[in-house]
N, C-alpha and C positions, 0 to 999 in steps of 0.2 A: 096978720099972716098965720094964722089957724096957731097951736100951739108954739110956736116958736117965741122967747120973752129974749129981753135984752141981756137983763141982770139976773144972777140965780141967788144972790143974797135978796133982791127981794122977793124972790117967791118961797126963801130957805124962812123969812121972815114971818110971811101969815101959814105954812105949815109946821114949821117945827117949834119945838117946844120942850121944857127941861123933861127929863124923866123920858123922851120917845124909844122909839125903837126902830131902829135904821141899818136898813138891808142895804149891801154893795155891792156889786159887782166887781169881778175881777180876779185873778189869780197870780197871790205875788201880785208882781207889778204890771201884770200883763190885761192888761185891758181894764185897767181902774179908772173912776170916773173922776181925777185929777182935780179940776178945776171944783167940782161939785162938792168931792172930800175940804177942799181948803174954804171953799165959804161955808160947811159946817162949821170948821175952826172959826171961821168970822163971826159967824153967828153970835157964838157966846155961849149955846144950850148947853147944857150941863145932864149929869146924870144919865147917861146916853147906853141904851142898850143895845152893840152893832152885831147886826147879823153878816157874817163873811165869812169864804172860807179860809184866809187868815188874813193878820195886821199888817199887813209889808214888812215894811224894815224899820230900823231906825230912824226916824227924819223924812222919809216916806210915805208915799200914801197912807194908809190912817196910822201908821205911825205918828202922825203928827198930832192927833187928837188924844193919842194916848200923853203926849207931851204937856200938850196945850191942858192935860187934868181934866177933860170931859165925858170920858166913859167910863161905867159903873160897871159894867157888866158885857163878856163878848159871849156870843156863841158863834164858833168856829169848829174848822177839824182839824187845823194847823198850824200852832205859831210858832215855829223853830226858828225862823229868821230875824228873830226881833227881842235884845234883850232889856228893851226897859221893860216889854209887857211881861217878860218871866221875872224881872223887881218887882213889877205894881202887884203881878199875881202873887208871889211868896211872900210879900210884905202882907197880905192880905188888903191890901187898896183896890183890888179887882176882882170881881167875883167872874169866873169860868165855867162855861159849861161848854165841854169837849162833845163832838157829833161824828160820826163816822160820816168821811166825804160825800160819799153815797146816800146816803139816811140824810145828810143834809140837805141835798139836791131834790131829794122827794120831798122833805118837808114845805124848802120853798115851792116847789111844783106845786103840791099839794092846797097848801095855802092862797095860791095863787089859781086853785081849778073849785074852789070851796070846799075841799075835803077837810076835815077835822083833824081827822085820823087816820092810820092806816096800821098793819102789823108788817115786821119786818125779822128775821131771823140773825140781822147783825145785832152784833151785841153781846144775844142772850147769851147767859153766863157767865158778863164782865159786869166793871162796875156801871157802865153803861147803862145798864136795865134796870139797875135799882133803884126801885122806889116809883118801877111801873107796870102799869097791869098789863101781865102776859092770858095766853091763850093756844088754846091747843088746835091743829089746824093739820087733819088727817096724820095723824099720830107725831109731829110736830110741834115743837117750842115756838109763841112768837114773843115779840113784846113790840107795845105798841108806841109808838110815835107819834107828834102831834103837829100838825099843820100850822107853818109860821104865816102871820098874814102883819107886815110892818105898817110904824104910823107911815115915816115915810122910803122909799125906795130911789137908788140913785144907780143910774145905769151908763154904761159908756161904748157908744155906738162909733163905726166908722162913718154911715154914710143913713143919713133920715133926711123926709120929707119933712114940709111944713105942719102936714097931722097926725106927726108922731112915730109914721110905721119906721123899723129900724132893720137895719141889716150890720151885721157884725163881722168884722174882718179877721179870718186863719183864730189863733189863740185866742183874742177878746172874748170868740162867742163859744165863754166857761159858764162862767156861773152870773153872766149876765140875763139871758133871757130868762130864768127859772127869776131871779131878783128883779124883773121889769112885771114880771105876773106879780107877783106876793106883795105888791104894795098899793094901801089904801091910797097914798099919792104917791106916783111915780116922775119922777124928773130923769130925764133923757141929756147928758151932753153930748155932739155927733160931731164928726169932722168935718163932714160936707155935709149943706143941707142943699137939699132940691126943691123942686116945688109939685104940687099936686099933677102926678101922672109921671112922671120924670122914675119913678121906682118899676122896676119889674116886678108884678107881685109875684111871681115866683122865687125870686131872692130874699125876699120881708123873709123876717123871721121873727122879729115882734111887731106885731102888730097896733095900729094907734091909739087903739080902742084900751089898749093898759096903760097909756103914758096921758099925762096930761099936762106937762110942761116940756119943752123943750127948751136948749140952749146951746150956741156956738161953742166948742173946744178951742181952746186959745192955741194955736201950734205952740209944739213945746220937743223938748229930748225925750224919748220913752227910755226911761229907764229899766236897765238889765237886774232882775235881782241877783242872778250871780253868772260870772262868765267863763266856763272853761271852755279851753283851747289847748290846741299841741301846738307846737315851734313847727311851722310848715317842712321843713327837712325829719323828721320823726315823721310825719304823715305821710310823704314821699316814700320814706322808707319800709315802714307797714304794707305798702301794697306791692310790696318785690318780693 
């Protein structure tokens, strides 16, 4: 059935490998690729460089690999929600490198269109920049950035066909599709899979031509990362 596999430990099995470097989708906890993050954990790999825009939480999506002692190194733009990774990082057990949201989003893009490179204006000035070559661009500071391209990529889709194309539902589709582009092997978990023709191609948003594995999402709780609310009578009252 065209990319769709059973098991994603063993397809985690002939692509990954100690030392990779693993792109994720998702923000917070919102549209993380669940299933796909915990058979990393299965795997075993070690020394893992994750590309995301942050670690979830505690016990949470890759929270749990920070647990499990598997990653060496993240590049993200936010870990505030999660304090074992600010132990691993002050302890020095983790090596960091912070990316501005946006700078990040291009990189994976970028990586993921063959671009190498690009110049961007965020940064310049901070520690961001240092220790990279800037350039002047109509009387303009840039400095430049470099295009992430992962060993592998893990993505988490609402609704794919059997050859991969993906559509992502409300919040999920963050920093999913830019991470379904930038990786040399891309694995897809979806909620609903359909079969060839069954997609509107006007809905696809990734396309199948960047995934080459697929896999069924296990129904599960989608977890909140954080939940504020008023006491319904406060809210009532606000609009008088």
């Amino acid at each position: 059935m065209g990319k769709l596999r059973e098991d994603a430990h063993a397809i985690l099995a002939d692509v990954l490998h100690d030392g990779a470097t693993v792109a994720v989708g998702g923000f917070g906890l919102s549209g993380i690729p669940a299933d796909l993050i915990e058979a990393v954990r299965d795997s075993g790999a070690k020394k893992l460089t994750v590309v995301s825009n942050n670690m979830g939480v505690d016990g949470k999506g890759l929270g749990i690999l920070l647990e499990s002692g598997q990653v060496r190194k993240v590049i993200a733009s936010y870990v505030g929600e999660n304090r074992l990774f600010a132990e691993q990082y002050l302890s020095g057990d983790l090596e960091v490198e912070f990316v501005p949201q946006g700078t990040l989003a291009e990189r994976l893009r970028a990586g993921g269109a063959g671009i190498p490179a690009f110049y961007t204006r965020t940064g310049v000035g901070t520690i961001v920049a240092d220790g990279k070559p800037h350039a002047e661009f109509d009387g303009r500071t840039y400095v430049q950035e470099r295009g992430i391209v992962a060993d592998v990529a893990l993505v988490h889709a609402h609704t794919a066909d059997v050859e991969g194309n993906l559509v992502y539902r409300y919040t999920a589709r963050n920093f999913n599709p830019v991470v379904a582009t930038a990786g040399r092997v891309t694995i897809a978990e979806a909620e609903v899979i359909v079969g060839i023709g069954e997609l509107d191609p006007n809905h696809v948003v990734t396309p199948g031509v960047y995934v080459q594995y697929l896999v069924q999402a296990r129904p599960r709780v989608k977890d909140i990362e954080q939940r504020t609310v008023r006491p319904r009578r406060e809210a009532l009252a606000a609009r008088v």
